[in-house]
PDB file with one MODEL, atoms N, CA, C and O in Angstrom:
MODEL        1
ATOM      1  N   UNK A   1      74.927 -14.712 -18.197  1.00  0.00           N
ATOM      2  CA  UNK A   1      74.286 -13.828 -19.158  1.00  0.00           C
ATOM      3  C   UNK A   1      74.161 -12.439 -18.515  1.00  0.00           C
ATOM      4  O   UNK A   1      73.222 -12.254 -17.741  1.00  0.00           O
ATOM      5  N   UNK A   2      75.121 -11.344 -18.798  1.00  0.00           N
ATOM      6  CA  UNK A   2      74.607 -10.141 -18.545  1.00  0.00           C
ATOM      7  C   UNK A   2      73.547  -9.690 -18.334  1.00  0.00           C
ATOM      8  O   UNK A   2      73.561  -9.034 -17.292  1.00  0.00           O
ATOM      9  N   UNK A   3      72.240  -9.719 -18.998  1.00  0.00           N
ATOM     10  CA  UNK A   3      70.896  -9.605 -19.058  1.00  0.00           C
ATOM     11  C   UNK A   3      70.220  -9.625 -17.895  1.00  0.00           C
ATOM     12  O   UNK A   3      69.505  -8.683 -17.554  1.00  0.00           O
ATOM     13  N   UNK A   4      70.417 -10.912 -17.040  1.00  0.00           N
ATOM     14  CA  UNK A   4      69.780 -11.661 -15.768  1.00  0.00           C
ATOM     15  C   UNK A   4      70.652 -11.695 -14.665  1.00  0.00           C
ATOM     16  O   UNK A   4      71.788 -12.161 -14.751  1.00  0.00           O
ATOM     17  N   UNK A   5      70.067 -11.112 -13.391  1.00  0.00           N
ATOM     18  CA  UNK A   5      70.767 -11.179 -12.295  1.00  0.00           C
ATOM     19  C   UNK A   5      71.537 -12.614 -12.055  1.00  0.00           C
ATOM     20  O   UNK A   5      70.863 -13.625 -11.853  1.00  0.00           O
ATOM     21  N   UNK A   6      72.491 -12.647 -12.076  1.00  0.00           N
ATOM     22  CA  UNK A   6      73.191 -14.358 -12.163  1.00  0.00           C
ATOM     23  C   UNK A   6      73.278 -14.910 -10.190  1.00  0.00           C
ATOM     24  O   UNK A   6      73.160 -16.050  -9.740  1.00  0.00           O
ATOM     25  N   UNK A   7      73.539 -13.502  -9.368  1.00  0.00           N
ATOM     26  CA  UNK A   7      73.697 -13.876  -8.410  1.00  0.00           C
ATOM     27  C   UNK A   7      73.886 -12.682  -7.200  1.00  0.00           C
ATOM     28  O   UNK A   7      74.094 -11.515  -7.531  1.00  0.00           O
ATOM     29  N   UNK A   8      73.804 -13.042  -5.929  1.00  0.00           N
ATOM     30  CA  UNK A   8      73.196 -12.126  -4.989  1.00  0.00           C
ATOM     31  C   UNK A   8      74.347 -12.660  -3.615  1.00  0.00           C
ATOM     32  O   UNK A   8      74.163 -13.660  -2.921  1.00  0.00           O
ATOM     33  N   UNK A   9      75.809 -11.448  -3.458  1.00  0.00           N
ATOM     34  CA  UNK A   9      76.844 -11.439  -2.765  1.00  0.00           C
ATOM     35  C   UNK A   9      77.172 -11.144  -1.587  1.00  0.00           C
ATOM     36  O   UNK A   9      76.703 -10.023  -1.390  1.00  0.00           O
ATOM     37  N   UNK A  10      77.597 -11.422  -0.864  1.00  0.00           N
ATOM     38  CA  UNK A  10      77.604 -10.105   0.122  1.00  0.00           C
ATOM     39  C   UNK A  10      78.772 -11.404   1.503  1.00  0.00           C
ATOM     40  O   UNK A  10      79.317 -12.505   1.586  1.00  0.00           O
ATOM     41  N   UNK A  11      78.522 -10.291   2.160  1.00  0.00           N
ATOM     42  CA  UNK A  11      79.796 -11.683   3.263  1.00  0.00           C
ATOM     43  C   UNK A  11      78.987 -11.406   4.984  1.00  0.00           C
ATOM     44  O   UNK A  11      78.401 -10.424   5.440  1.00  0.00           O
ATOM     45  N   UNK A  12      79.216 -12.398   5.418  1.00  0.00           N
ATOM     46  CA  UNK A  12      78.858 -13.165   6.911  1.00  0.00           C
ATOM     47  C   UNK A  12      79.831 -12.547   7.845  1.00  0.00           C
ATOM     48  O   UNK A  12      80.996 -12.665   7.464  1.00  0.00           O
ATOM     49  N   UNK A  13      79.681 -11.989   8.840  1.00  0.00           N
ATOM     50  CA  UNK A  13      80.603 -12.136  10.304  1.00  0.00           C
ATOM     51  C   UNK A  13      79.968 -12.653  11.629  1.00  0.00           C
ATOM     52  O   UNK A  13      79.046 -12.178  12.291  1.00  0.00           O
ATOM     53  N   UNK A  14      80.773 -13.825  11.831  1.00  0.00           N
ATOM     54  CA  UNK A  14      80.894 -13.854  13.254  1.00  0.00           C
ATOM     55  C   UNK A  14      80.703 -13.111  14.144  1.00  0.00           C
ATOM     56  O   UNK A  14      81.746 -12.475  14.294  1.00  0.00           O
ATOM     57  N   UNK A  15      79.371 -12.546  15.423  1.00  0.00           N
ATOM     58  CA  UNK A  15      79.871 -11.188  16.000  1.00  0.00           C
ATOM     59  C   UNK A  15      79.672 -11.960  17.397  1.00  0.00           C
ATOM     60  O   UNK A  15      79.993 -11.422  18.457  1.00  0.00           O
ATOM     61  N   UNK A  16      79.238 -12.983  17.348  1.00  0.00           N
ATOM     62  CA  UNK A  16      78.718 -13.802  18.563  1.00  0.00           C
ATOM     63  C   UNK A  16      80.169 -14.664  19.309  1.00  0.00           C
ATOM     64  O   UNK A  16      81.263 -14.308  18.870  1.00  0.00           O
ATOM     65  N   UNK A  17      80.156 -15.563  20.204  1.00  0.00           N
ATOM     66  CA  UNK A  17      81.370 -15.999  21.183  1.00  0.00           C
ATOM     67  C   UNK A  17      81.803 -17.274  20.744  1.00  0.00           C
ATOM     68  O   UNK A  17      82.846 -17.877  20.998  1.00  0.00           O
ATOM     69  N   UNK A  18      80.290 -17.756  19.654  1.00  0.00           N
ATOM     70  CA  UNK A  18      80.633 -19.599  19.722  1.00  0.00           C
ATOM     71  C   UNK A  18      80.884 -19.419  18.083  1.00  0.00           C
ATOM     72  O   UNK A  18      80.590 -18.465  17.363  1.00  0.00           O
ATOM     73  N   UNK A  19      81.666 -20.937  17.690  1.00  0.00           N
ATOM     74  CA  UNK A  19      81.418 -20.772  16.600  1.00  0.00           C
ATOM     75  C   UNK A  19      80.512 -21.405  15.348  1.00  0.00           C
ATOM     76  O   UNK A  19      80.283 -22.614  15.298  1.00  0.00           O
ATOM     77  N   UNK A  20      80.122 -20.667  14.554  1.00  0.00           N
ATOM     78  CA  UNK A  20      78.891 -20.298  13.590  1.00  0.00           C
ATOM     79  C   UNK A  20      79.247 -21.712  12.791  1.00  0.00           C
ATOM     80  O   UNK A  20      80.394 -21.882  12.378  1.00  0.00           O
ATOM     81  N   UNK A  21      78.095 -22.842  12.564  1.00  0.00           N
ATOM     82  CA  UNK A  21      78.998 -23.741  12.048  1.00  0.00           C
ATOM     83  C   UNK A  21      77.988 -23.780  10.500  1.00  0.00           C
ATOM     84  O   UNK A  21      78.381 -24.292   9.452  1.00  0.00           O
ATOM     85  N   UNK A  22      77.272 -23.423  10.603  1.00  0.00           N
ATOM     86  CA  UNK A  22      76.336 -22.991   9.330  1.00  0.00           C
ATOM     87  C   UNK A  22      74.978 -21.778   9.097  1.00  0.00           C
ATOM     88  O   UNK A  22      74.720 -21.216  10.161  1.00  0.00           O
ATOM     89  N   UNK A  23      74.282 -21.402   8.154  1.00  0.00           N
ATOM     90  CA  UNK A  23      74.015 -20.193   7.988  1.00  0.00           C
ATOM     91  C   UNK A  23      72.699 -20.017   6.649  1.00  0.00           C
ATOM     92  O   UNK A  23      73.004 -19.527   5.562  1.00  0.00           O
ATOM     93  N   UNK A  24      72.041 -20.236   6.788  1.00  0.00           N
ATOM     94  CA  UNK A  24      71.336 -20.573   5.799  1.00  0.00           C
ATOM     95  C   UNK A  24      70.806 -19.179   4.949  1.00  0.00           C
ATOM     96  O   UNK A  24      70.667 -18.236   5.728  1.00  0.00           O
ATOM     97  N   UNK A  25      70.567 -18.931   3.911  1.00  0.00           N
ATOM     98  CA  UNK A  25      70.396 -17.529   3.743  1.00  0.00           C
ATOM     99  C   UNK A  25      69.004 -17.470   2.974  1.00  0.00           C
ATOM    100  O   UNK A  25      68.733 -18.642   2.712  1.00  0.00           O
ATOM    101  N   UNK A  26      68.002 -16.640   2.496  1.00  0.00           N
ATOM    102  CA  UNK A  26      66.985 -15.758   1.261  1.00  0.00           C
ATOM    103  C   UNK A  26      67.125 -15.062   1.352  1.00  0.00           C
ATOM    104  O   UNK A  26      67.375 -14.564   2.450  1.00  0.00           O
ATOM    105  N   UNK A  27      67.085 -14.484   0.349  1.00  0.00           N
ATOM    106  CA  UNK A  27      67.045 -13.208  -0.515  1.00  0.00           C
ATOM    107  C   UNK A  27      65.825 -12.850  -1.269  1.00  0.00           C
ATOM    108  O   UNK A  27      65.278 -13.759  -1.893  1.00  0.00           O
ATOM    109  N   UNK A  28      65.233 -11.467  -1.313  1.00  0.00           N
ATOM    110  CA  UNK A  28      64.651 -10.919  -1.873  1.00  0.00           C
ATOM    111  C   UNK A  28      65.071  -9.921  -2.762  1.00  0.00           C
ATOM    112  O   UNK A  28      65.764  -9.016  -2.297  1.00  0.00           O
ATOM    113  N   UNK A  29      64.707  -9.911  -4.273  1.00  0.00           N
ATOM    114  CA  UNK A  29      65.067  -8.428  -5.027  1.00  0.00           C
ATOM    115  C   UNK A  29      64.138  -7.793  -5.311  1.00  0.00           C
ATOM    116  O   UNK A  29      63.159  -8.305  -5.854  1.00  0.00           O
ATOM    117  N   UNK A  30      64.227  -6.327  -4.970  1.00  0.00           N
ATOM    118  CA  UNK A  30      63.465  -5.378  -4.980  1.00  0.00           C
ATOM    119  C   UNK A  30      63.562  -4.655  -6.057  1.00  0.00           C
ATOM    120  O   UNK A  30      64.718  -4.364  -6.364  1.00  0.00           O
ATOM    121  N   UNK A  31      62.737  -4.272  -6.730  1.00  0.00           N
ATOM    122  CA  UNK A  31      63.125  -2.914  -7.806  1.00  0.00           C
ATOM    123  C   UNK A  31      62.991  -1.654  -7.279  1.00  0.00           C
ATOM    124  O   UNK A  31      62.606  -1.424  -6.133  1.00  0.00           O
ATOM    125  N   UNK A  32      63.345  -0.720  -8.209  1.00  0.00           N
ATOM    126  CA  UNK A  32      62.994   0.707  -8.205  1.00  0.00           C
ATOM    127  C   UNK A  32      61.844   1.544  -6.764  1.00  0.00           C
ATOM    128  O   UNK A  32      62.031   2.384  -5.884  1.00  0.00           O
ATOM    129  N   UNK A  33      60.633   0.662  -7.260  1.00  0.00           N
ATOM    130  CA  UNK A  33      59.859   1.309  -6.380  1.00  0.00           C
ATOM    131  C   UNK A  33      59.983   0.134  -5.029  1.00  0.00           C
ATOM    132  O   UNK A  33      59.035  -0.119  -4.287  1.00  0.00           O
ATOM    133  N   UNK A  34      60.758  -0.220  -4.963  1.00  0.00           N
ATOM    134  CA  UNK A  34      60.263  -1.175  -3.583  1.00  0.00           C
ATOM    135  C   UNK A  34      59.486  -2.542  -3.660  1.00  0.00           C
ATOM    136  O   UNK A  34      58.999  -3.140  -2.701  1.00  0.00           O
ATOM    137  N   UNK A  35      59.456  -3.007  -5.267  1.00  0.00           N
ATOM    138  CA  UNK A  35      58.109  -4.118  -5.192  1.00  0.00           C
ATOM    139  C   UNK A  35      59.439  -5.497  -5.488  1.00  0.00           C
ATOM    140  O   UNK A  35      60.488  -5.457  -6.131  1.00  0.00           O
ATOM    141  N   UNK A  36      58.777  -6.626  -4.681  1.00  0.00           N
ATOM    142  CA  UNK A  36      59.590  -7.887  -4.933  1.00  0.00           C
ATOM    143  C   UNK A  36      59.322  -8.071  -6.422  1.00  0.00           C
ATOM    144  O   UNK A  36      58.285  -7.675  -6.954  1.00  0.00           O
ATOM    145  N   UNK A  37      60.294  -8.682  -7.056  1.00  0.00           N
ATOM    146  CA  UNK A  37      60.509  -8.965  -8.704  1.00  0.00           C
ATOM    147  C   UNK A  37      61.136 -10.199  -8.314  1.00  0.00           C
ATOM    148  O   UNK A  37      61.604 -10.516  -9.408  1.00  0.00           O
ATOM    149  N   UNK A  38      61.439 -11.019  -7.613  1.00  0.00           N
ATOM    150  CA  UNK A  38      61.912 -12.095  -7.019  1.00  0.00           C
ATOM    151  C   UNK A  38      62.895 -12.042  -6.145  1.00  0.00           C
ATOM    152  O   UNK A  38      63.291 -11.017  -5.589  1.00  0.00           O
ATOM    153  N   UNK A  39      63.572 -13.810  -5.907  1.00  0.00           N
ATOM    154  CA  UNK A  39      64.303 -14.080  -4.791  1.00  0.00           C
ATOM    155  C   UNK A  39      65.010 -15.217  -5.043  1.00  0.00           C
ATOM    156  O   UNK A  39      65.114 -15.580  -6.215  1.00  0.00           O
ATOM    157  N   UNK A  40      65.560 -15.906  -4.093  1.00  0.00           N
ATOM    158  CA  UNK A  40      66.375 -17.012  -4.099  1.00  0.00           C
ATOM    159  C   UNK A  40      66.713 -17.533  -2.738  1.00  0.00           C
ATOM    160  O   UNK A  40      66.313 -17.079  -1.666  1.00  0.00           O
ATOM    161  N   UNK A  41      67.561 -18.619  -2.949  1.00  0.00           N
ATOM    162  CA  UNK A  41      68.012 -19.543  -0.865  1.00  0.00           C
ATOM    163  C   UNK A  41      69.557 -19.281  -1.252  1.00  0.00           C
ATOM    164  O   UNK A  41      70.200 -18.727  -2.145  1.00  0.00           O
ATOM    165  N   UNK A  42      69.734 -19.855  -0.305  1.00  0.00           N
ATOM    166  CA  UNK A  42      71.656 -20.219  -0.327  1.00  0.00           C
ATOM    167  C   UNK A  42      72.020 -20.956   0.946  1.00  0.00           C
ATOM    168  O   UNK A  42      71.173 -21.350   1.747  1.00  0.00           O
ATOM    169  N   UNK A  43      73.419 -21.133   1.098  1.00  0.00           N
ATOM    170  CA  UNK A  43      73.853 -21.779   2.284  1.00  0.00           C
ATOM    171  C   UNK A  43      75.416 -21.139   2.366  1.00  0.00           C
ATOM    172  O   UNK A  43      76.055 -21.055   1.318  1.00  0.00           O
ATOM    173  N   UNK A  44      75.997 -20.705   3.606  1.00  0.00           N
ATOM    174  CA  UNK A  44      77.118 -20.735   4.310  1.00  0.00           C
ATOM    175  C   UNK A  44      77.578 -21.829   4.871  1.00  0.00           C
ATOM    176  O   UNK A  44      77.224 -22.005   6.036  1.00  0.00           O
ATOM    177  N   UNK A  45      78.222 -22.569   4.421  1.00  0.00           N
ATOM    178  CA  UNK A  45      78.551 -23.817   5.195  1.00  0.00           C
ATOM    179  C   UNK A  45      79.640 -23.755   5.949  1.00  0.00           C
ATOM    180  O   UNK A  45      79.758 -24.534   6.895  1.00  0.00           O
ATOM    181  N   UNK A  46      80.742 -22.696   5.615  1.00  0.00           N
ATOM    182  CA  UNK A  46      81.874 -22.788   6.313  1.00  0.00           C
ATOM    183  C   UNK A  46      81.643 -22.674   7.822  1.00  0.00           C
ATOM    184  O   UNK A  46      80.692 -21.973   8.168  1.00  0.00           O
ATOM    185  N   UNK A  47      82.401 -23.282   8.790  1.00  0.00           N
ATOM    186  CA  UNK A  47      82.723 -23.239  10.188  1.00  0.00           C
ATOM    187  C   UNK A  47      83.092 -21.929  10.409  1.00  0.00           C
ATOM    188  O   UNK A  47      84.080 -21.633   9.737  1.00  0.00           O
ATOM    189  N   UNK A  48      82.709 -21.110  11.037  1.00  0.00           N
ATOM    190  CA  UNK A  48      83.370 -19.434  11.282  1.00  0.00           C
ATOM    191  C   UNK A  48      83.823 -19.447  12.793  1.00  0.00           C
ATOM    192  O   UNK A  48      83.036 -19.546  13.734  1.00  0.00           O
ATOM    193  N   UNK A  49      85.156 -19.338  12.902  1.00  0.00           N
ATOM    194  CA  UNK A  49      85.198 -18.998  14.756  1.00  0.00           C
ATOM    195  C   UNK A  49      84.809 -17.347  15.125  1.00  0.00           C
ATOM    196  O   UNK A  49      84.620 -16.522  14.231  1.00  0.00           O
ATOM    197  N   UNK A  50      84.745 -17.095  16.246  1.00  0.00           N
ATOM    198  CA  UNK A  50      84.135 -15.687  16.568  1.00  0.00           C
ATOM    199  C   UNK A  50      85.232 -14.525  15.740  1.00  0.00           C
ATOM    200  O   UNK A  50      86.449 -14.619  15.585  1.00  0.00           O
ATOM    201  N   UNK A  51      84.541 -13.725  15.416  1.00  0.00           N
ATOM    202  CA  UNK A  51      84.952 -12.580  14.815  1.00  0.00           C
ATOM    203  C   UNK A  51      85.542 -12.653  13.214  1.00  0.00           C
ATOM    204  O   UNK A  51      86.145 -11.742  12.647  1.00  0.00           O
ATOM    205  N   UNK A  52      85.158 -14.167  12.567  1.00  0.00           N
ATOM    206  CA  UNK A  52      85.598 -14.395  11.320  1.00  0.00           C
ATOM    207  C   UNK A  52      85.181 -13.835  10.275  1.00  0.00           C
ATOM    208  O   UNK A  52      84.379 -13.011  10.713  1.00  0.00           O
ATOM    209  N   UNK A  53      85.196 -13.753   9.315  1.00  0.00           N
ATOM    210  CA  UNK A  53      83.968 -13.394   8.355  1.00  0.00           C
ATOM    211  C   UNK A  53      84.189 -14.791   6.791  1.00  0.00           C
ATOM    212  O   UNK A  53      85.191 -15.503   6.725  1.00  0.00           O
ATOM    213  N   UNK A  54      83.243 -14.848   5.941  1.00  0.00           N
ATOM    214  CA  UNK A  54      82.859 -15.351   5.261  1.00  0.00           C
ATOM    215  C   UNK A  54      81.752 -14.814   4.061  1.00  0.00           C
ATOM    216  O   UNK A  54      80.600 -14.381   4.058  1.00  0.00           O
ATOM    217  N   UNK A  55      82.986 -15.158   2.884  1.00  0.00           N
ATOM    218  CA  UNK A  55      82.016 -14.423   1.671  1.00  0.00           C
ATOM    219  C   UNK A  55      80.974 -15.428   0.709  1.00  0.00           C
ATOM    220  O   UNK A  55      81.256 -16.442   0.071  1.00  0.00           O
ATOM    221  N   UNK A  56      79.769 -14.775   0.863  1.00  0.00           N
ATOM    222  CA  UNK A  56      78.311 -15.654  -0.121  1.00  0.00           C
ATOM    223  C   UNK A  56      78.029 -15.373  -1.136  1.00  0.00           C
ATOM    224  O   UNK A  56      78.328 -14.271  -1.598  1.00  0.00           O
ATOM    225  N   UNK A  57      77.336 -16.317  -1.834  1.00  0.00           N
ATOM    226  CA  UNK A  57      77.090 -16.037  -2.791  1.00  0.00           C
ATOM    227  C   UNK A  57      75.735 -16.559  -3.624  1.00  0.00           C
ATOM    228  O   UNK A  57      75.851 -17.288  -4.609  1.00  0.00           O
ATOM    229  N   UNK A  58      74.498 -16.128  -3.145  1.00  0.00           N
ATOM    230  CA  UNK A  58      73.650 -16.584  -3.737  1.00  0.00           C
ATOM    231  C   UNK A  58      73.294 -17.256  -5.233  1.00  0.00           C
ATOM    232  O   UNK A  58      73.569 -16.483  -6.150  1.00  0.00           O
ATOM    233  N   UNK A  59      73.008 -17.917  -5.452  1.00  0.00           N
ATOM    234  CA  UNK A  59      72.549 -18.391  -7.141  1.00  0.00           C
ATOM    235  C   UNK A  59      71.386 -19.045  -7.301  1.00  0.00           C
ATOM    236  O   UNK A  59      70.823 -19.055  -8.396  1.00  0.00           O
ATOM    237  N   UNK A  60      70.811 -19.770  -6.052  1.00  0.00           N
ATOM    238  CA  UNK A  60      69.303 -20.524  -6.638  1.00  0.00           C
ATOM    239  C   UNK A  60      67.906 -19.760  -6.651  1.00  0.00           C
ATOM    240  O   UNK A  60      67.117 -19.414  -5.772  1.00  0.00           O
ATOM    241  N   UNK A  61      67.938 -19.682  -7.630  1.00  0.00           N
ATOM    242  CA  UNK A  61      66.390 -18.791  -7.999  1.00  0.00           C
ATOM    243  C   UNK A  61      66.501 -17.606  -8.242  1.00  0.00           C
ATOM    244  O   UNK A  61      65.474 -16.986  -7.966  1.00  0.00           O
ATOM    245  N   UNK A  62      67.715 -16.699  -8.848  1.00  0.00           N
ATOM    246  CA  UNK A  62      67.635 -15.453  -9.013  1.00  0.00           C
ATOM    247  C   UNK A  62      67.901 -15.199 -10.520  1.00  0.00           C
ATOM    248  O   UNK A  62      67.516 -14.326 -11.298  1.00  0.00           O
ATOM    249  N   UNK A  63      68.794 -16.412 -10.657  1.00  0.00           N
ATOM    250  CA  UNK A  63      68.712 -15.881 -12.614  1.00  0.00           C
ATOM    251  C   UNK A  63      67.506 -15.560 -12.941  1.00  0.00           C
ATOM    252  O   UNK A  63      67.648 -14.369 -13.220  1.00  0.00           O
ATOM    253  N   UNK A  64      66.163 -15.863 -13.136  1.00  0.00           N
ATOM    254  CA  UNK A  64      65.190 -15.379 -14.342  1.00  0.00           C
ATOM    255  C   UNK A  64      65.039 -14.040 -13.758  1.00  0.00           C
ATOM    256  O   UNK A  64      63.912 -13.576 -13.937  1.00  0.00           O
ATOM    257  N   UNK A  65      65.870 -13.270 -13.098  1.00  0.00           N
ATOM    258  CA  UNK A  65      65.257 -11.727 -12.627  1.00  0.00           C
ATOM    259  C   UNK A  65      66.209 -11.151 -13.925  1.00  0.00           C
ATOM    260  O   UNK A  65      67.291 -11.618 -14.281  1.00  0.00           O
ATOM    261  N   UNK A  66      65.320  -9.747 -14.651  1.00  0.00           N
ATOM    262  CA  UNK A  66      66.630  -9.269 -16.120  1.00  0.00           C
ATOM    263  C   UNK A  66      66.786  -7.872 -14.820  1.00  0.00           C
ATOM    264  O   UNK A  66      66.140  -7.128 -14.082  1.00  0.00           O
ATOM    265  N   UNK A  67      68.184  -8.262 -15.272  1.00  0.00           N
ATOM    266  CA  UNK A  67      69.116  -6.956 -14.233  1.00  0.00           C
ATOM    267  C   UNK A  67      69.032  -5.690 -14.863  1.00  0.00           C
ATOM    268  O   UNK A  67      69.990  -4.918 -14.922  1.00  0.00           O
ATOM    269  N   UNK A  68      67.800  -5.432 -15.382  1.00  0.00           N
ATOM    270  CA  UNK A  68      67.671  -3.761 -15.391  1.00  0.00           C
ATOM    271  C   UNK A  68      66.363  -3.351 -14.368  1.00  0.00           C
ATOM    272  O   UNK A  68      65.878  -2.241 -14.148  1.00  0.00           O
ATOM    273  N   UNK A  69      66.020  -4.584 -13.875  1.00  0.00           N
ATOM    274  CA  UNK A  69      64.908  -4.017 -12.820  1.00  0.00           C
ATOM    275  C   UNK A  69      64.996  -4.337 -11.640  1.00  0.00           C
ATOM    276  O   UNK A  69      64.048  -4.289 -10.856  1.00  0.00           O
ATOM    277  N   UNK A  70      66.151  -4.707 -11.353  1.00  0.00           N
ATOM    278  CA  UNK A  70      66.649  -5.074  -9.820  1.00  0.00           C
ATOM    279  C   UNK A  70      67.709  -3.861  -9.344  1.00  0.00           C
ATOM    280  O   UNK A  70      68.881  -3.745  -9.705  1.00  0.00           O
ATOM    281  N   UNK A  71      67.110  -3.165  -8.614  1.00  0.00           N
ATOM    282  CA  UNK A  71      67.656  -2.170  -7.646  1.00  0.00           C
ATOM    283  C   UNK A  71      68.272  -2.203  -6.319  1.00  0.00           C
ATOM    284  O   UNK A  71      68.944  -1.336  -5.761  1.00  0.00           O
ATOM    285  N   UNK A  72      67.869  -3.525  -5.864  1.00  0.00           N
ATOM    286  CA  UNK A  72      68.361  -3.536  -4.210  1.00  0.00           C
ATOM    287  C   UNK A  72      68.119  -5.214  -3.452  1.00  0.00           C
ATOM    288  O   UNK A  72      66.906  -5.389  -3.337  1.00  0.00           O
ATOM    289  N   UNK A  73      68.682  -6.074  -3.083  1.00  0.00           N
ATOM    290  CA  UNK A  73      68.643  -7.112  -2.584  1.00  0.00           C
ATOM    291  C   UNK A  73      68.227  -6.898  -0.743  1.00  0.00           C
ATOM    292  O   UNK A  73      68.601  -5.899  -0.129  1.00  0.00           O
ATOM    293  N   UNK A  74      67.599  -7.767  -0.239  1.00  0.00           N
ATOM    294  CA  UNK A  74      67.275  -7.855   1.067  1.00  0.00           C
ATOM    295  C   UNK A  74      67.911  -9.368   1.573  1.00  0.00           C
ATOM    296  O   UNK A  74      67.560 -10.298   0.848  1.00  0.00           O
ATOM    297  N   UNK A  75      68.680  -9.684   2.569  1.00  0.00           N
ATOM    298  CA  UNK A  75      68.660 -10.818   2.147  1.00  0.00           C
ATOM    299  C   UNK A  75      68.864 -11.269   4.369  1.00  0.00           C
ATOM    300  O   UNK A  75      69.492 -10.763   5.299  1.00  0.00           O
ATOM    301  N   UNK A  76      68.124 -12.175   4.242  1.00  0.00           N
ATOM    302  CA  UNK A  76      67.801 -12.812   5.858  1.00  0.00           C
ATOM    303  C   UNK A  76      68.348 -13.667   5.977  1.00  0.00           C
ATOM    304  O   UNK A  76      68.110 -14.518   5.120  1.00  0.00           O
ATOM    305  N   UNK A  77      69.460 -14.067   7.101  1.00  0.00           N
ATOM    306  CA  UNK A  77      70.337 -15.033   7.749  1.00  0.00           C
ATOM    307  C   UNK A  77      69.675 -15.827   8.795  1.00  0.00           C
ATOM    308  O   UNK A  77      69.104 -15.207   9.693  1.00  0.00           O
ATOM    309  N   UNK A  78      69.670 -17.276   8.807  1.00  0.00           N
ATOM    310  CA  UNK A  78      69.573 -18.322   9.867  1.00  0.00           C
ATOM    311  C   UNK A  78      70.624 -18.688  10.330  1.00  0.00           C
ATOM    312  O   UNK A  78      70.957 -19.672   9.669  1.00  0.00           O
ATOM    313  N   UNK A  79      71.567 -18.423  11.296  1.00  0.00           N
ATOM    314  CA  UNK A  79      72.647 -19.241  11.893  1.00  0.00           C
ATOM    315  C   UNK A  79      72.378 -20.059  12.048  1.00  0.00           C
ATOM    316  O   UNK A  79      71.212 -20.451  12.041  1.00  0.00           O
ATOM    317  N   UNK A  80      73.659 -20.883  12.327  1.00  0.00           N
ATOM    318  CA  UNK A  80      73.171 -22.524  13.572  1.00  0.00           C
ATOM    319  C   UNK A  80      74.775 -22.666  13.993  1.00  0.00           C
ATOM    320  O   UNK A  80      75.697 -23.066  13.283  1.00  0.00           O
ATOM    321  N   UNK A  81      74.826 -22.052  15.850  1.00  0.00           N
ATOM    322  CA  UNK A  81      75.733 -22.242  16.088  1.00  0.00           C
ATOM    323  C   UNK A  81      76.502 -23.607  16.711  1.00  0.00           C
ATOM    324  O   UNK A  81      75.989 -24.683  16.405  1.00  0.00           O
ATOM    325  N   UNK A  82      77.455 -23.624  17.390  1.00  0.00           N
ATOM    326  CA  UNK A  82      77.917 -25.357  17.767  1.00  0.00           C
ATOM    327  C   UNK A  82      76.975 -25.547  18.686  1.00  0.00           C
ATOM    328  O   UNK A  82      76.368 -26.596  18.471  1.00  0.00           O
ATOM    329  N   UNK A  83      76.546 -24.881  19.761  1.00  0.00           N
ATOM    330  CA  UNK A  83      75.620 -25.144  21.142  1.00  0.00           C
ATOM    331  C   UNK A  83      74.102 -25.335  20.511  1.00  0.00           C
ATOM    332  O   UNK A  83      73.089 -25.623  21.149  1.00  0.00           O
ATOM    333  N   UNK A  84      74.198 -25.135  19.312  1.00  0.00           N
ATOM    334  CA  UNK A  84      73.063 -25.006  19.478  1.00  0.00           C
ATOM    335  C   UNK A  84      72.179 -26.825  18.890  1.00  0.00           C
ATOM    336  O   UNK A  84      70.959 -26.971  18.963  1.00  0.00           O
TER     337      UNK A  84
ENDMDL
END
């Protein structure tokens, strides 16, 4: 639905030596002035070797935001590399 933010994009790189074997993500959307209007989770599951990249794509919990008041996404990464 045009109306409602459907989803929240952006892509992963590898910048570290080992490789990235998952990635957990939230997101926050911000409006206009800076105030949260909501958010959502996600997951990277792909295996990344060093220097790879990988494109995301958020979707849980961001549809009920209406995309005329979402101005700017924030969005925080958990790796989990093989050593770890």
């Amino acid at each position: 639905d045009p109306e409602w933010v459907g989803s929240i994009e952006g892509e992963i790189a590898n910048d570290d030596e080992t490789e990235l074997r998952i990635t957990r993500l939230s997101t926050i959307v911000l409006d206009a002035d800076g105030n949260i209007i909501g958010g959502g989770r996600g997951v990277a599951s792909a295996s990344l070797p060093p220097a790879a990249r990988e494109f995301f794509k958020i979707r849980s919990g961001v549809g009920p935001i209406p995309i005329g008041r979402a101005a700017s996404a924030l969005v925080s990464v958990e790796p989990v590399y093989a050593d770890s």
